[in-house]
N, C-alpha and C positions, 0 to 999 in steps of 0.2 A: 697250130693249136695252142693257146694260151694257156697255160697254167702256174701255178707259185713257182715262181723262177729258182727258188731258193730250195724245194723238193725234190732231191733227185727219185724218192718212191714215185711221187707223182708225173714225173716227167718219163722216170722208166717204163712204167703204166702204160700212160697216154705214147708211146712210143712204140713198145709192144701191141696195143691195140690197132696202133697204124700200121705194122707190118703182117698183122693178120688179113686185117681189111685190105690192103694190098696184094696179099699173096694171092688169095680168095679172087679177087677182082680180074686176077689178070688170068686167072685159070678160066673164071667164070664167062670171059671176053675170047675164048677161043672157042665155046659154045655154040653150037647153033641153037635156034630155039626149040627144036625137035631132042637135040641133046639135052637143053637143061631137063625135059619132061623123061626124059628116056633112064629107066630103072634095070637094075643088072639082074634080076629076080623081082621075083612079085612082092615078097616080103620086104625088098629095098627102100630107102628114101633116094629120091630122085635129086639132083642140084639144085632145083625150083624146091621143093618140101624142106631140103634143109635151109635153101636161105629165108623161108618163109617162115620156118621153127627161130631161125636165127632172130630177122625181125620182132618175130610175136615178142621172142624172150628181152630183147634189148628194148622196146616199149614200156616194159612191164614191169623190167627192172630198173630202168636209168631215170623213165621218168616221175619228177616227184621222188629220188633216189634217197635222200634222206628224211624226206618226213611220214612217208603212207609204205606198208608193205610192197614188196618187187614181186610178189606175185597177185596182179592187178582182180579186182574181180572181175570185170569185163573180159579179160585175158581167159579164152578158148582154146586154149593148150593142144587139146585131141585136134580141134582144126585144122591146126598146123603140117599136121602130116597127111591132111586128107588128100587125093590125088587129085585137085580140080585145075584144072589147067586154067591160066594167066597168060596174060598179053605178056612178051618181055620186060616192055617200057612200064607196067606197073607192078611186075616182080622189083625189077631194077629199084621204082622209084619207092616201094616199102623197105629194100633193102637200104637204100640210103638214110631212111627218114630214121630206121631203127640205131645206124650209127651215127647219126645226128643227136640222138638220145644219150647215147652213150658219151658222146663227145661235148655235146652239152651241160651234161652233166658232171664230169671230171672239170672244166674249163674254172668253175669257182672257186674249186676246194684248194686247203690249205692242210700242211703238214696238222696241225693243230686238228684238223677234223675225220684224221687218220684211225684213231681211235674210238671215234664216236660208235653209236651203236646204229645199223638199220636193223630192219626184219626182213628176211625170204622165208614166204611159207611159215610166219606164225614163229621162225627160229631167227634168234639174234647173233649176229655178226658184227665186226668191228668194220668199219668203211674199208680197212685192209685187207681183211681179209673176202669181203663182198667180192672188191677189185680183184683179189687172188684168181677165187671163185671163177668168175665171171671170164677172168683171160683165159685162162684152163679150158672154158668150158667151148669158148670160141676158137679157139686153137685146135682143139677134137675136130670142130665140125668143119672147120676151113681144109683140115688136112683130108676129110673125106672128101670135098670139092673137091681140092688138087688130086689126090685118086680117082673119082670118078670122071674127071675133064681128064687126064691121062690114058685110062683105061676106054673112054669110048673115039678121044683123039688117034688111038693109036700111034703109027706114023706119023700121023698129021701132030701131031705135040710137039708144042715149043717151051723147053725145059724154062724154068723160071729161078734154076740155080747152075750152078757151074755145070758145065755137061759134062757128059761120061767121057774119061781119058786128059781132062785136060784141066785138072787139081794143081799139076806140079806148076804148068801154065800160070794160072791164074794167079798161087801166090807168090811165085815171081815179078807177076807185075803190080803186085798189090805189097809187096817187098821193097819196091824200086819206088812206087810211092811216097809209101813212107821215108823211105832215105833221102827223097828228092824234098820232102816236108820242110 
């Protein structure tokens, strides 16, 4: 993903946005399609609701990210959480298209436009603080994925960070890396 070489804010950014998308993804890929719909309470959002809030929100806000308001008018918010069941492959493919948004729109900016002002919601933000905003706000919802793909995985979960018991393990060999660097 291409950004101002010379930015480390923006590189950190677009960095962290890809290890969300990532986390997200791989929890998401142990789903069955009964699972993504499948809610732990009636009052819950489902896997499918959240990445569909996720979506709605990354449209809304990324595209057109500096010049027109991040909360779209056409943007149906309440929708988002409605319980209407989706094919996978076009959950999938709004989910992508929404970090496509995201991603396209980081791809141009420059340190210099860090400062600038957008609007969410009629309120102004500096593009830094938007992008703040914005990871925070994906990172909540991704860590609910990874909870709810673990909680209905059960057993069947496959840990997507160092597993249990074997910390010392790992930075051992990530110790022995580096010295071998």
């Amino acid at each position: 993903m291409p950004t101002d070489a010379d930015s480390p804010i923006l590189s950190a950014t677009v960095d962290e946005f890809q290890k969300i998308k990532k986390l997200a993804d791989k929890a998401i890929a142990q789903l069955s399609d009964a699972q993504l719909e499948a809610k732990i309470d009636p009052e819950a959002n489902s896997v499918a609701i959240i990445m569909r809030h996720m979506a709605g929100n990354m449209r809304s806000r990324w595209v057109d990210f500096i010049t027109s308001d991040g909360e779209k008018p056409d943007r149906m918010r309440d929708r988002e959480f409605e319980d209407v069941p989706q094919a996978r492959a076009a959950l999938v493919a709004d989910w992508e298209h929404g970090w496509r948004c995201v991603f396209d729109a980081l791809a141009p900016l420059t340190d210099a436009d860090l400062q600038r002002t957008v609007v969410i919601r009629g309120e102004p933000h500096s593009v830094y603080k938007a992008m703040s905003r914005q990871v925070t706000h994906y990172a909540g919802h991704a860590y609910q994925i990874l909870l709810l793909a673990k909680h209905l995985l059960g057993p069947e979960w496959k840990t997507l960070s160092i597993p249990r018991g074997q910390s010392e393990e790992f930075n051992r060999r990530m110790l022995a890396k580096l010295k071998g660097a």
